[in-house]
C-alpha positions as CSV (number, residue, x, y, z in Angstrom):
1,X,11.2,16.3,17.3
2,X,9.9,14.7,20.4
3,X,7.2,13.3,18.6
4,X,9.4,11.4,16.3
5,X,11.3,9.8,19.0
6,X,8.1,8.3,20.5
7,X,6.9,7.0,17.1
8,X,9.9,5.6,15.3
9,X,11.1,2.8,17.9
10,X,7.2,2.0,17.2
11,X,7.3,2.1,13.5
12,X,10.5,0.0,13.4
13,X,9.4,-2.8,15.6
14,X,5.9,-2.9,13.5
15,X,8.1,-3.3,10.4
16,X,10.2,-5.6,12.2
17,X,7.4,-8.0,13.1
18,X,5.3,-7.6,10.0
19,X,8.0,-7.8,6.7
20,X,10.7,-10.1,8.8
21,X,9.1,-13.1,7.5
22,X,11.2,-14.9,4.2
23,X,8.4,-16.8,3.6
24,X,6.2,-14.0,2.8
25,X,8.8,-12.4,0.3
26,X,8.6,-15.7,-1.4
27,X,5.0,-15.5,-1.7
28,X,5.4,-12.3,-3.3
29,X,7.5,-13.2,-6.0
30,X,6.1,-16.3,-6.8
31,X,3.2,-14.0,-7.5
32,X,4.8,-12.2,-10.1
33,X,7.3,-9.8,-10.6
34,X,5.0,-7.2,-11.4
35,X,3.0,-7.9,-7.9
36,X,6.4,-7.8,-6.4
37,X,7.1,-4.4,-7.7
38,X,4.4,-2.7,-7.3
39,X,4.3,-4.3,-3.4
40,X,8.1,-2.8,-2.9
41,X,7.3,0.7,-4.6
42,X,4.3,1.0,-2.1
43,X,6.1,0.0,0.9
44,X,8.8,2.7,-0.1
45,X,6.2,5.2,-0.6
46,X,4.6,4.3,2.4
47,X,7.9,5.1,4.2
48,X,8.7,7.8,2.8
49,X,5.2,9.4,3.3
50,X,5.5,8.6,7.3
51,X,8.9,10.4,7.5
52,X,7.8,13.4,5.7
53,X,4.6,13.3,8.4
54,X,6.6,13.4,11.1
55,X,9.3,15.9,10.4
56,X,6.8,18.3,10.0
């Protein structure tokens, strides 16, 4: 449980810095729906994978 309080005030302010940009959403959909999609499902995946690292 430790470990996860060292990493996730990390992991937010990575997030924070690197998916706080509108511009960049924009991009993303103007590259297709699809793109967009697939792009969200991966970052939720991605997500989801680190939390079920760290509880372990």
């Amino acid at each position: 449980m430790k470990n996860i309080r060292l990493y996730l005030p990390v992991l937010f302010v990575l997030m924070a810095v690197t998916m706080s940009s509108c511009e960049l959403i924009g991009d993303i959909f103007k590259a297709g729906m699809w793109t967009a999609l697939i792009i969200i499902v991966l970052i939720v995946a991605l997500v989801g994978w680190l939390f079920s690292r760290f509880r372990r």
